[in-house]
Each structure stands twice: as C-alpha cells, then as structure tokens.
N, C-alpha and C positions, 0 to 999 in steps of 0.2 A: 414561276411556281410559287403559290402560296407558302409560308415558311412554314406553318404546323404539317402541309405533306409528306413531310417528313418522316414522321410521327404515324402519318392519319391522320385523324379527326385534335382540333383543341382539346377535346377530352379527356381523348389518350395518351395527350400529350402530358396533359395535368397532372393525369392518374401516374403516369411515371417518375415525371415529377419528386413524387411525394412516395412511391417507394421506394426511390432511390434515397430521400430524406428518413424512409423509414429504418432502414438499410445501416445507414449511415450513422445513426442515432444508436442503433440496438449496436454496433461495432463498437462503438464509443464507449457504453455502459460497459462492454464484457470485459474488455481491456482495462477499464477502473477498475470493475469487481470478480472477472474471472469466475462469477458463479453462472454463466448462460453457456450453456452447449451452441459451437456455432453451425451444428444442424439441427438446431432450433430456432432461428434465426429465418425470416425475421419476424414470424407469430410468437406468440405467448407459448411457452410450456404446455403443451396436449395431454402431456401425461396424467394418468388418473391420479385423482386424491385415492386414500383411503384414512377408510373410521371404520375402526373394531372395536364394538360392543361383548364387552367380557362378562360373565354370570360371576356368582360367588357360591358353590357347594350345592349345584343347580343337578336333581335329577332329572335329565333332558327328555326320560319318558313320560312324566309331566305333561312335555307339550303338546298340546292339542296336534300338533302338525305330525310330531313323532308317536302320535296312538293314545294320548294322554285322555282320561277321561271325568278326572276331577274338575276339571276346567276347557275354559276356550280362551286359547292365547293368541286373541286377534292378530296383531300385532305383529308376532312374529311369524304368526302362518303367514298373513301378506307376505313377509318379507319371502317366505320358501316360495311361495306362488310366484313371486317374483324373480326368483334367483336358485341355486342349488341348494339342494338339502343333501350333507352327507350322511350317509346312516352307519359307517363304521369310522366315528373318528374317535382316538383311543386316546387318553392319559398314558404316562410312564410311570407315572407315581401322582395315588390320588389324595391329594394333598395341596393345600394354594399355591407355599412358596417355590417348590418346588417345579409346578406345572407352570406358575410365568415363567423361572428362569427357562423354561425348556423351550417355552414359549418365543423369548426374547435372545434369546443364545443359538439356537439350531442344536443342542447337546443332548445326550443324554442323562439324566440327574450324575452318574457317577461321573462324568465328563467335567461338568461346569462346577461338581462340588456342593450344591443345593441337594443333596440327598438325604437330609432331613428336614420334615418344618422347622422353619424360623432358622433354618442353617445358610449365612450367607454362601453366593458360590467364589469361587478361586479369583483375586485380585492381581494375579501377576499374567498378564497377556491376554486376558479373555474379551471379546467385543461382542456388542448386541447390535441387534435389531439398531437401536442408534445410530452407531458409527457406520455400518452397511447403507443405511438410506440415504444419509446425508454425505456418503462418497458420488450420489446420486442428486444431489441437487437437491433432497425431500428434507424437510423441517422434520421432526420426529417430537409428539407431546404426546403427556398423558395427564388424566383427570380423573380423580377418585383413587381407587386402591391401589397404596405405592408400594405393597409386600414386592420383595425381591426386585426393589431398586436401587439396593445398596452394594457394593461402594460406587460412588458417583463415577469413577473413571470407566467402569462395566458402565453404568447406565444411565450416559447425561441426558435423561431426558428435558425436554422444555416442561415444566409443572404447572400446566392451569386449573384455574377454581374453577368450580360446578360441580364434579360428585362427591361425597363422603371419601377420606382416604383411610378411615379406622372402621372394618369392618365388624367388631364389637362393641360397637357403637350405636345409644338407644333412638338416636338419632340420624336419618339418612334421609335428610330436606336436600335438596338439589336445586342449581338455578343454570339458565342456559346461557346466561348474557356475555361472559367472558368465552363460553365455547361458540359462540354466533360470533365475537370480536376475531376470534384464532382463524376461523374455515372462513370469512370474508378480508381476511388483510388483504391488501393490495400489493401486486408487483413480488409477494410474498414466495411465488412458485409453489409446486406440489407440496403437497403437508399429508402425514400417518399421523391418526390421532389414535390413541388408545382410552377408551370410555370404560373406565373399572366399578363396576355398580358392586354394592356389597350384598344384595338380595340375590339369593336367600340364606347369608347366612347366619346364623345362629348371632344375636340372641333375635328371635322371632319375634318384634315388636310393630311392624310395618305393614301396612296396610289393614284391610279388614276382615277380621276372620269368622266376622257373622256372616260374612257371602256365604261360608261352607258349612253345613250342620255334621257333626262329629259322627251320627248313624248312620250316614249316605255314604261315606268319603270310601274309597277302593282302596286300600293298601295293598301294597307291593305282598306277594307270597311267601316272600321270604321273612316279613315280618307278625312279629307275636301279637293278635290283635287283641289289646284289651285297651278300656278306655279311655286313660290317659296317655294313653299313641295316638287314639282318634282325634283327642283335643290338640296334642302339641301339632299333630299334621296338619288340622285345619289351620296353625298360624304359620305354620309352614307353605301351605299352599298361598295365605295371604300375600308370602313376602312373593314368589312368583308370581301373581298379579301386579304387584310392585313395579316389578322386572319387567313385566311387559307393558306395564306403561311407558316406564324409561326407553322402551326400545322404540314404541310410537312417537313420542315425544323428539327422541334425536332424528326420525324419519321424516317431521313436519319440520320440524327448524332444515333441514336438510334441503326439502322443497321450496319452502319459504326464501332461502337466502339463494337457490339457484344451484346447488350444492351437487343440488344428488344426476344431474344429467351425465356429469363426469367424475364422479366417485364412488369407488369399492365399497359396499355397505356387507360387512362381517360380521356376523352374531356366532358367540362360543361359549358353550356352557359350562365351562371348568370342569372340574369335576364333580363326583356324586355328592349325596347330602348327607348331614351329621347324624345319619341311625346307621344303628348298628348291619354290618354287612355292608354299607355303603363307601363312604368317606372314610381314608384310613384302612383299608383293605385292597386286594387284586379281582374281587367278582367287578362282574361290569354294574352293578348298580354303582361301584365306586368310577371303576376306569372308563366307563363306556362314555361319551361326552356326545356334543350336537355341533356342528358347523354347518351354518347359512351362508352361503357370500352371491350379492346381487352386485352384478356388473353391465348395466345398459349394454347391449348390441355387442356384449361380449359373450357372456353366460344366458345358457339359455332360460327361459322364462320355466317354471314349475318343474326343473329336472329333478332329477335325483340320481346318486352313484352311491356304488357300494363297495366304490376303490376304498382299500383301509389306510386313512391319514393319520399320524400323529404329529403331537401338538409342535415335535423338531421342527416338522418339515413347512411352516409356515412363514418363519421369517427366510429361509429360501427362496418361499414361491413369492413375496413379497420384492425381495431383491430382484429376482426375474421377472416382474411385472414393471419393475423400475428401468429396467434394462440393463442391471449389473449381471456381470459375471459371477457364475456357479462361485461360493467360497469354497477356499479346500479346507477339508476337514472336520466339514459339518457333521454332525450323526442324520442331519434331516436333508432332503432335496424337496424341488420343486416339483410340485403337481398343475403346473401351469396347464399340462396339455390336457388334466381332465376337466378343469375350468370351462378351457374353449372347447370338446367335446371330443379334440383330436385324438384322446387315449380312454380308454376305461379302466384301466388298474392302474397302483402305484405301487403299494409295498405288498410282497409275500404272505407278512408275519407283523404282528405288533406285540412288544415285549412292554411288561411292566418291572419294577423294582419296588418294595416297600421298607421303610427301616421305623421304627414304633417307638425309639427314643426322640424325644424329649414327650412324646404324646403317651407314654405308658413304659411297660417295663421292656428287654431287649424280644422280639418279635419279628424279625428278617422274613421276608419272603419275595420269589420271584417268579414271572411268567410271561407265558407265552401264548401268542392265539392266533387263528387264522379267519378265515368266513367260519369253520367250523365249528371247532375244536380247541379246548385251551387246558392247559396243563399249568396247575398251580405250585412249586416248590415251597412247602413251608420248614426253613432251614433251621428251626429250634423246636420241631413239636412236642417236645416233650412239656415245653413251658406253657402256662396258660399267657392267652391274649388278653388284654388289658389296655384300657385305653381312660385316663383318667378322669375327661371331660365327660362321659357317658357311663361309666361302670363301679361311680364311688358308691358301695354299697349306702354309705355315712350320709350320702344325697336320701334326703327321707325326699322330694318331690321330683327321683329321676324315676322315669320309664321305666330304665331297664330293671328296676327293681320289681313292677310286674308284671314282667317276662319271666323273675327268676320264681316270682311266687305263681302264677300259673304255670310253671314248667313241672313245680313240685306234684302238682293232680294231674296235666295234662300229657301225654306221650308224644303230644302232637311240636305242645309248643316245647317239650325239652331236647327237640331233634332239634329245633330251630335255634335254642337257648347253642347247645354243644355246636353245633356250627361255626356259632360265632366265637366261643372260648375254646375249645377243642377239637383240633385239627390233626391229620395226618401229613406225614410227610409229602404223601403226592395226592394230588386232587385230580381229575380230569374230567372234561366236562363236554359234552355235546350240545351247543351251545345254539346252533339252529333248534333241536328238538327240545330243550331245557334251558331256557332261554334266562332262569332265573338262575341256574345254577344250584340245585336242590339232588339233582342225583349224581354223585361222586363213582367213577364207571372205571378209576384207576383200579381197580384190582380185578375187575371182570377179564377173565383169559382171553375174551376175542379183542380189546385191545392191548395185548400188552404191546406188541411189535410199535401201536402208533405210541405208545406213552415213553419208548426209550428211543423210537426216533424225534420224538418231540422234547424232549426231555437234551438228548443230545444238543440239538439248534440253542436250546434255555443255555445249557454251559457255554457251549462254544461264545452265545455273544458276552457273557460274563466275561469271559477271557480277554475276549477285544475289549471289552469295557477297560480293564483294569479292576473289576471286581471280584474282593476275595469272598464274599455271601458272609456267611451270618459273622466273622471277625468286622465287621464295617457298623453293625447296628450297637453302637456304646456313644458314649461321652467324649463328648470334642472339648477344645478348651472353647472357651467363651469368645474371645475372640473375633473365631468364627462362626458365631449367630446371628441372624437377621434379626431386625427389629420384627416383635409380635404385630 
C-alpha cells in the first residue's frame, strides 16, 4: 500500500498537515496571550467590526432620506438604501454631553449623573461601552468629539487623530491616515470605532453656504421666519453638507481598505439643532434623532422600522452583537432582533429628561411619548425659559432678537415667540397629526383620561430613576463638570 493511502491523495495529506500546524500555532498564541477565544480557533476572528459615525446638533429632518428638502444628502441616503433607517430613535435629554454618556453607558441621564451639559457622570462603579467590548476581545477608539469622556476609568477609550475633538472650533480639517492605520492593524481582532464629527454644530463656519440662497430655504413651522434666520440656516445647512461628506469619505476608506464586507457601518444624528425649540428642549425637533446601521447579509438592504430606540439601548445591542451577555442593570437593551428582522418593536415609550442649568436659569422638564402621543411636564412654569447662548437680548447680532421684534406686530410669530419662553405646566401633543408640535390638546376634555394616564407612566419612571424633578435642576459643585 502506498504510504499517503492513508490519508488519500499526497494532497490531502499536505493539507492536513499544515492544519494541524495551523492548529497548533493558534494554541500556542492563546496560551501566551489568552486574548483568542478557542472556538475561534483556528480562523481569524469573524466577528464584525463596527464604526459609528456620530452628528453634532444634527436636525435629522434635514436629511434628504428622512423628507429633508433643503438638500440632497447623498451620502447618507446610500448608506439607508443600504441598511436600516430607524424613524423613531429618541434622545433622553437633548443635549451632547449628556446623550454620549447615554450613549456609552446604557443609563439614563439621572442614572450615570450626566444630567446636565458639561456635567461629568458618576466615577465610582460606572462602565461604558469600553470595558463591555473589550471583555469581548473588541479594541474600543474614538476620534474627534471627546465631550463625556471623562474621568478616564468610565471611559478608557484608545484616542486617535483625524476628526476635530473641540466642537467650537473655527476649525474642522480632518485627515483619515491614522483612522486607515487603526481599521487595517493586523492580528489586531475586532475593533468599535467611534467617529465624533462636530457639524453642525455651532459656530456655523464649515462648508459652503453659497450652495443655499437664504429666499429658497424651508424652515421648520415652528420657527419665526425673518431674515436673519434665513441667513444663519443657510450656514447651518452648509455644516450638514459637511457631515455628509464625512460620512462618504469614511464609506470609501471603508471599501478601499476591505473594511466594509465585514463591518457595522452606524450613522446617528445626536440631537436636534441650536434654534430655538430645538436643542435644549423635550419637542422632537430637539429629542427626535436618526439611526442608520448597514450590516452586509445581516440587515436587510433599504428597510426601515418604526420600533422606538433610544440612545440607552445601543451599547447593549452592541454587546449582543459581540456575543456578550445582557448587563444587568442597564436602563437600555438590545434591539438585535429588529436588526435581523426577527422582531418589529422594541420599547413601549421613550422618555425624555431636561435640566437648563449651566445653559440658562433653573427650567426642569420631562416626558414621554409613544408612536403617538407625547406629554410634556414643565416642572417650574411659572419661570421664564432662558437659554444664554440664543436669548441674550445684549447679542445685538442674535436671531432671536427678530423673533422678539416681529412678535411685537405679528400674532403669528408671538404664538411661536411664547412657546418657546412660556409654557404650561402640561403640554400634550398628537404627534402623528402635529408632527411639529404647535397644538397643545392638554386641556381639551376628550383627552384628559390619556394626559393622566400618560402622565402617570412620566412619574412612575421618575421614581425608578431616583428622580426628584424640578429640586435636581441647580448648581452642582464643580467638581462634577465635564470639560466644555
């Protein structure tokens, strides 16, 4: 008998051979380094990468893909034709530092302590997104906006160059050489990158805002049209052209390096934008956000759902895609199953929280909403709202200054003026038919039953929070602040 009959053929004999040397080799490593799972073994890590591409004070109705009509946001429409477009994904509080930590924690603002801008969250026990992925074998970096990265033991991230990390900043040049060096190391296993671009937010320096002529441009309903609105929005809309190049640009390095056949490509639009009613308030021009996530021969191509996610429940579904186990004690879970199409809903309700110190005088509010229906608490109305960066009368070159002087002639624009500075205690809103949130239906008799069942849900989760409502919107010591 020939001696390779053994075997079969010489070939196959070769071939084994050398996967028993393969075999042998990968044993070898994990025993040195213990970071190779040995039903991994003996291929390379399959697991997906992921890169989340994050907005900065992004209104995600803007985008062409979500009904936007000032623009065409190439760019990231691909990316939804490619992947799932969520249309109810909600902030907790609309605001930056605030909505990473939510982002990066699974909490809810009152949970992690980040319940106001620039307010660091809670340094004794709390883990992010970080230390979950990398119990997972996953490297964890970020690049550009480092708001609510602090204190390093919450959030060791890996920190590489390429985006702006000072999003008031006249400056937001970007280079992708160090992000091409991170998503091709070798032998490196799965990597989550987080890509923090600062467009669009203020100060509005970036891009070209001759694209947009100031008499064409559509403004939101809720806003007072007069003509230095037209102009600031036209450099507003620039910095979202901005943003959508950056999101093209990580899309072709993506392809280029080989990247994208096996990595989670995530687009999130923060929250809303720096006008009034938006950012810094509970209407969905503030809380409402956008999530895109394209996953090759996972997610289906051009879906869309209208499960309602919040910003919690990400680093969850991030873990479960890792193949960690559920944390306990999250405020957020995984939405993996509507990913892969096996589920259509995820949460009941999405609740907001807002506190308006250090960004104006004390101003608390909170809510709740469903596909429908959203009921606003504002737990000090007696006070006016105020918000410093938008409302300093002493700004001879702010906007809102003529809002307040066509509100004096206008009936129209002073509905839309007191809106925004004076409020009732309950708001409620039909939010399928009044999409903008313009008519206030809390006192109409045919709802009252749903305003104090909805109302009810609003305390109850305050309770579980540990939140006492409007005694929470004051002066913390310093301490406890985030870096601006």
């Amino acid at each position: 008998m020939d001696t390779f009959d053994i075997m079969g053929t010489k070939s196959q004999y070769i071939r084994s051979l050398a996967g028993v040397a393969v075999v042998a080799l990968a044993l070898s490593f994990t025993k040195r380094s213990g970071s190779v799972p040995a039903e991994n073994l003996p291929g390379a890590d399959s697991r997906p990468n992921i890169v989340i591409v994050m907005a900065d004070d992004l209104d995600s109705r803007e985008l062409s893909c979500y009904g936007g009509k000032n623009l065409k946001t190439n760019n990231i429409d691909a990316l939804a034709s490619e992947g799932m477009k969520f249309e109810q994904m909600i902030c907790s509080e609309a605001i930056c530092v605030p909505t990473r930590a939510s982002l990066f924690t699974g909490l809810y603002p009152m949970r992690h302590g980040s319940f106001q801008n620039h307010k660091a969250v809670y340094d004794s026990g709390l883990k992010s997104v970080c230390q979950y992925l990398r119990a997972q074998n996953y490297s964890v970096a970020l690049t550009g906006k480092n708001h609510s990265t602090k204190p390093e033991s919450v959030f060791p991230f890996e920190f590489i160059k390429g985006f702006q990390p000072d999003c008031v900043s006249p400056n937001d040049d970007y280079e992708l050489n160090d992000i091409r060096t991170y998503i091709t190391r070798k032998d490196a296993g799965p990597f989550c990158l987080f890509i923090m671009s600062i467009n669009p937010h203020v100060p509005w320096v970036s891009g070209d805002q001759a694209e947009f002529d100031p008499q064409k441009v559509i403004l939101p309903p809720h806003m007072v049209d007069t003509e230095d609105v037209r102009i600031q929005y036209c450099k507003y809309l620039a910095e979202i052209r901005r943003l959508d190049n950056q999101v093209g640009d990580i899309k072709a390095l993506l392809k280029e390096t080989g990247q994208d056949k096996n990595t989670i490509f995530i687009f999130l639009g923060e929250q809303g934008p720096q006008f009034p009613g938006g950012k810094w308030t509970l209407y969905d021009n503030g809380l409402k956000s956008s999530m895109i996530v394209k996953w090759p021969g996972q997610v289906k191509a051009g879906s869309t759902t209208d499960a309602i996610v919040q910003y919690e429940d990400i680093t969850p579904t991030l873990v479960d895609i890792a193949g960690g186990k559920p944390v306990d004690g999250l405020d957020g879970r995984s939405f993996l199953n509507v990913l892969k199409g096996t589920g259509k809903t995820h949460r009941s309700e999405a609740f907001g929280i807002y506190n308006n110190i250090p960004e104006g005088t004390p101003y608390p509010m909170r809510s709740v909403r469903d596909l429908r229906y959203k009921l606003v608490l504002n737990l000090l109305p007696d006070q006016p709202y105020y918000i410093k960066y938008m409302m300093n009368p002493e700004k001879k070159d702010s906007y809102w200054n003529t809002w307040v002087t066509r509100a004096e002639t206008s009936p129209e624009a002073k509905k839309l003026v007191d809106r925004i500075t004076t409020r009732p205690a309950v708001e409620f809103y039909d939010i399928q038919n009044d999409p903008y949130e313009l008519r206030n239906i809390a006192e109409d008799k045919r709802y009252q039953k749903l305003v104090q069942a909805y109302e009810s849900k609003l305390r109850n989760w305050m309770k579980q929070q540990g939140d006492a409502g409007a005694s929470v919107d004051r002066e913390y010591p310093k301490k406890n602040a985030a870096r601006e």
